[in-house]
C-alpha positions in Angstrom: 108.5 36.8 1.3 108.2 33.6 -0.2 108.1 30.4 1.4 107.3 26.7 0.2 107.3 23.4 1.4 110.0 21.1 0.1 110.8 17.2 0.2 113.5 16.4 1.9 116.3 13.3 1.5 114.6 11.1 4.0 111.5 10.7 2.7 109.5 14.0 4.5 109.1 17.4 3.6 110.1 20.6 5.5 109.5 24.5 4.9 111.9 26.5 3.6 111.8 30.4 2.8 113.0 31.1 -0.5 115.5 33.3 -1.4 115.9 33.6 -4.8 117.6 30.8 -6.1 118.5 29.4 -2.4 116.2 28.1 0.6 116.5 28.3 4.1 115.0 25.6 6.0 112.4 26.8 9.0 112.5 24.2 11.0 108.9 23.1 9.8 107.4 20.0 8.1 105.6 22.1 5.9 104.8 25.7 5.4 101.1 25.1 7.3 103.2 24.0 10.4 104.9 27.4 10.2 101.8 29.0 9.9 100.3 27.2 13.4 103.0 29.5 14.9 101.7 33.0 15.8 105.2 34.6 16.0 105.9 33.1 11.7 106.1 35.6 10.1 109.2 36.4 12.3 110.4 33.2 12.4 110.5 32.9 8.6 112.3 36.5 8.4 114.9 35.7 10.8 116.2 32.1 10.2 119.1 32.6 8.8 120.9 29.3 6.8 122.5 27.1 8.5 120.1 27.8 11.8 117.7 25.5 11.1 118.9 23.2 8.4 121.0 23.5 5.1 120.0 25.6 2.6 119.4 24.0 -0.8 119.2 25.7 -4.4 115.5 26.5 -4.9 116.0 25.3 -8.8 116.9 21.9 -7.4 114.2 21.6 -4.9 111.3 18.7 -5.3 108.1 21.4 -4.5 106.0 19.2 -2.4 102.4 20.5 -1.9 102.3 24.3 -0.2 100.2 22.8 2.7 100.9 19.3 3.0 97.1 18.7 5.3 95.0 21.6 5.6 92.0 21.4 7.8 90.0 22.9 5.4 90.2 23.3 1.0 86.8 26.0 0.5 86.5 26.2 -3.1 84.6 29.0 -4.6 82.2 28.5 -8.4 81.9 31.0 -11.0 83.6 34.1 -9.7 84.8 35.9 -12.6 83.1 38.5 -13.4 83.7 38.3 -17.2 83.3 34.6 -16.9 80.1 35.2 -15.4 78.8 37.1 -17.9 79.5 35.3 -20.8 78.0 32.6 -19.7 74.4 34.4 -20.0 74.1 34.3 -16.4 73.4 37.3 -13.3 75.9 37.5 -11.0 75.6 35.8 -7.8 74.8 37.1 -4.7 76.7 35.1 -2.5 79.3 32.7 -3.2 79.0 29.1 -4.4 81.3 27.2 -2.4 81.9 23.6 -2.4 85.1 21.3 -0.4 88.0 19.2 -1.2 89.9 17.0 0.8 93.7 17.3 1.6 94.4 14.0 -0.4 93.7 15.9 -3.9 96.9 17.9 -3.2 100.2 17.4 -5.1 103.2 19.5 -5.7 103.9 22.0 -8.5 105.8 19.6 -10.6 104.1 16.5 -9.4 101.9 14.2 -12.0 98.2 14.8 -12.2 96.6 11.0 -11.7 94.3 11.3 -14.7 91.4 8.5 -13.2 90.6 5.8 -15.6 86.7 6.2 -14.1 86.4 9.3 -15.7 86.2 10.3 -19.5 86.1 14.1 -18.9 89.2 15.4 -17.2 88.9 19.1 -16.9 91.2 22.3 -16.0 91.0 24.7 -13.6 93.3 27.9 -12.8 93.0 29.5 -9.7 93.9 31.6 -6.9 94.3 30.2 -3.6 94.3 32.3 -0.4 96.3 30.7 2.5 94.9 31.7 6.1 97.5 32.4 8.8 95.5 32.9 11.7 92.9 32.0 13.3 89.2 34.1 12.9 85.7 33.3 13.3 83.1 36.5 11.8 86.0 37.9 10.4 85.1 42.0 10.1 87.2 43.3 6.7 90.1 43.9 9.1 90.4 41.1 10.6 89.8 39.2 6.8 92.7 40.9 5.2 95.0 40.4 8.7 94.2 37.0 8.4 95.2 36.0 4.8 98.9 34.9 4.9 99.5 34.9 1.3 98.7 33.5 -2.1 100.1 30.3 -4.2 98.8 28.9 -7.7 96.3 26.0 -7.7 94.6 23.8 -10.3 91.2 23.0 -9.4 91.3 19.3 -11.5 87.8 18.2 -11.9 86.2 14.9 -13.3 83.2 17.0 -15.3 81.1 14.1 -15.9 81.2 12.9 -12.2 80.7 16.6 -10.7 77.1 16.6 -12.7 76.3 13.2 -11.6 74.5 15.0 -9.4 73.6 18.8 -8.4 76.1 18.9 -5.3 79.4 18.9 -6.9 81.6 17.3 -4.3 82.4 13.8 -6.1 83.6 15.4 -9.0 86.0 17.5 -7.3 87.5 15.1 -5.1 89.9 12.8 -6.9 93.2 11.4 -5.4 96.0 13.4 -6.6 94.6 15.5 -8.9 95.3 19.3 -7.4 99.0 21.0 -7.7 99.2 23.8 -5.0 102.1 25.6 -4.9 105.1 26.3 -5.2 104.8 28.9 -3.4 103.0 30.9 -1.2 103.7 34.9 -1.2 103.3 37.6 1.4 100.3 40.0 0.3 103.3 42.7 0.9 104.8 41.6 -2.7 102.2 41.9 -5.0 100.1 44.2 -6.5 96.8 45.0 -4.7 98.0 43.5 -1.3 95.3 41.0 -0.3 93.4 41.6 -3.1 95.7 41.4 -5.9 95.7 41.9 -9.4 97.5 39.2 -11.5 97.8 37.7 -14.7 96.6 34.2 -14.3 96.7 31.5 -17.1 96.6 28.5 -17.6 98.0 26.1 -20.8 97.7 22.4 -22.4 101.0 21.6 -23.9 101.8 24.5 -24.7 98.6 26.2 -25.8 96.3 29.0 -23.8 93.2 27.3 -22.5 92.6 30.4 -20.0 93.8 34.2 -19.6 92.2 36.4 -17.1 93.3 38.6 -14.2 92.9 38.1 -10.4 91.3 41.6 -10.6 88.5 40.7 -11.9 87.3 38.2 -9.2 83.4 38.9 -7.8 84.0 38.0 -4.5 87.3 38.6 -3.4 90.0 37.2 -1.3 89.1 39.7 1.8 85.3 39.2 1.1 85.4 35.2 1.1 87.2 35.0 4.4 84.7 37.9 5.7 81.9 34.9 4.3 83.0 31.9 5.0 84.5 32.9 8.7 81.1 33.9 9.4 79.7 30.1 9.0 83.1 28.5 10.8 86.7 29.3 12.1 89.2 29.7 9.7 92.7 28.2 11.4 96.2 28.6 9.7 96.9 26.9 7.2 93.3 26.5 5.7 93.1 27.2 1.8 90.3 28.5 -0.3 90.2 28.8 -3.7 88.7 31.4 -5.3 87.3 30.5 -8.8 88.4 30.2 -12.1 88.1 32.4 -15.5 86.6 31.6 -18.5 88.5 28.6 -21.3 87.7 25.3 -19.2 87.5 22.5 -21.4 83.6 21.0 -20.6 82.9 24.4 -21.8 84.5 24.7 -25.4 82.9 23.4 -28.6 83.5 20.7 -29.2 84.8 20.0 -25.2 88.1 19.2 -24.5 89.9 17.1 -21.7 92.9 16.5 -20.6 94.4 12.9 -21.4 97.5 11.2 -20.1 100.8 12.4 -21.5 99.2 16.1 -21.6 101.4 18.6 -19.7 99.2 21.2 -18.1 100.9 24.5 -16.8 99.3 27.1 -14.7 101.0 30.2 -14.2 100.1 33.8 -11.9 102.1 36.3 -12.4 104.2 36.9 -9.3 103.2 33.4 -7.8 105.1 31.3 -10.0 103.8 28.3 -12.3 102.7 24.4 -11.5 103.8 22.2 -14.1 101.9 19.1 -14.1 101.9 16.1 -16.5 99.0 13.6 -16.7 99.4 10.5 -16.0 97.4 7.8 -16.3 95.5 5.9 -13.1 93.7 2.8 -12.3 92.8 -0.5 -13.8 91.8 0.0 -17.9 95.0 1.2 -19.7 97.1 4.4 -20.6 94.3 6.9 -21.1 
């Protein structure tokens, strides 16, 4: 199943389920709303069209962000194995995890507000797990029960503010900045359940900046809602992103960023693509 959050004619946004190339509205403002419910997954399997709302042509559709105000965006550092590695560094032994706020979120065809306070723009592609129910010290069970499906993400970061300092937070935060969507997908559809394997990739008009798959992930989606739930309750709706591979720009030689006019596309295979073009922000010009 595949569901989404969608804007709508007056100005709001509602959840739809998407059926190939239609949607049924759920009766939802956005696909965390549906989530709050504990009967949703029947909810969004049974509305039929014309129950809750007309159904419009998912090819049409404006994708708003999947989760238009999550209490909680856990992000997770270096977890790619391979990544890792090449680096010269030991893998972890327990995840680096950092937060954003809800008002970094945009759609998956939304513009990226490229901030004119920061010369070093950077990409991230990664895998976000959606919670749909509550847990607190989640066993591996109760993880992988609790995970209500996966969506694409960009982790956008302003490099040269994140090292300001060593806590990362103000680097990560911008307004605007972080495409989540468009949608998010039942475990029960890809390969590997709740811990899938998938082609994930981002590109910078038009050229590969990162190829890696999901599979390769240290910690994975069942073992960082085992960790974080441990530390404090997970509620529907709640997103953590799990890492990114290798290819970032702060990292290449010479580094590369992205500047406004770039289009930046990230793509997992089975969770669609966010395309995303950068656009500039603030006082100071057309950066």
């Amino acid at each position: 199943m595949k569901l989404a959050t969608i804007r709508t004619a007056d100005g709001g946004t509602q959840a739809v389920r998407v059926d190939g190339a239609t949607t049924v509205a759920l009766g939802f403002p956005d696909v965390g709303a549906l989530l709050a419910q504990p009967d949703w997954r029947d909810l969004a399997t049974n509305a039929s069209q014309g129950e809750t709302g007309q159904a419009l042509e998912a090819g049409s559709a404006a994708y708003a962000s999947l989760v238009t105000h999550p209490g909680k965006i856990i992000c997770v550092g270096l977890n790619y194995r391979n990544h890792i590695l090449e680096m010269g560094r030991d893998l972890p032994e327990h995840p680096t995890l950092f937060s954003k706020y809800a008002d970094t979120l945009i759609g998956a065809d939304d513009d990226i507000k490229r901030p004119a306070e920061t010369e070093e723009l950077d990409w991230e592609a990664e895998l976000a797990v959606v919670i749909g129910a509550e847990v607190r010290r989640a066993t591996t069970e109760q993880a992988e029960a609790a995970i209500a499906g996966f969506a694409v993400l960009n982790d956008v970061t302003c490099r040269d503010w994140q090292f300001r300092t060593r806590e990362w937070l103000q680097g990560k935060n911008w307004e605007s900045t972080t495409p989540l969507g468009p949608w998010l997908v039942t475990p029960d559809e890809l390969p590997g359940g709740v811990r899938p394997a998938l082609a994930i990739r981002s590109e910078v008009d038009g050229e590969v900046m990162q190829e890696d798959n999901t599979s390769d992930l240290l910690f994975d989606p069942v073992a960082l809602v085992e960790y974080v739930s441990t530390m404090i309750t997970l509620r529907p709706g709640d997103v953590i992103a799990t890492g990114t591979p290798g290819g970032v720009g702060h990292a290449r030689k010479p580094a590369r960023y992205l500047q406004a006019g770039q289009k930046l596309v990230t793509e997992i295979e089975g969770l669609g693509r966010c395309e995303n073009v950068v656009v500039a922000d603030g006082p100071g010009g057309s950066r």
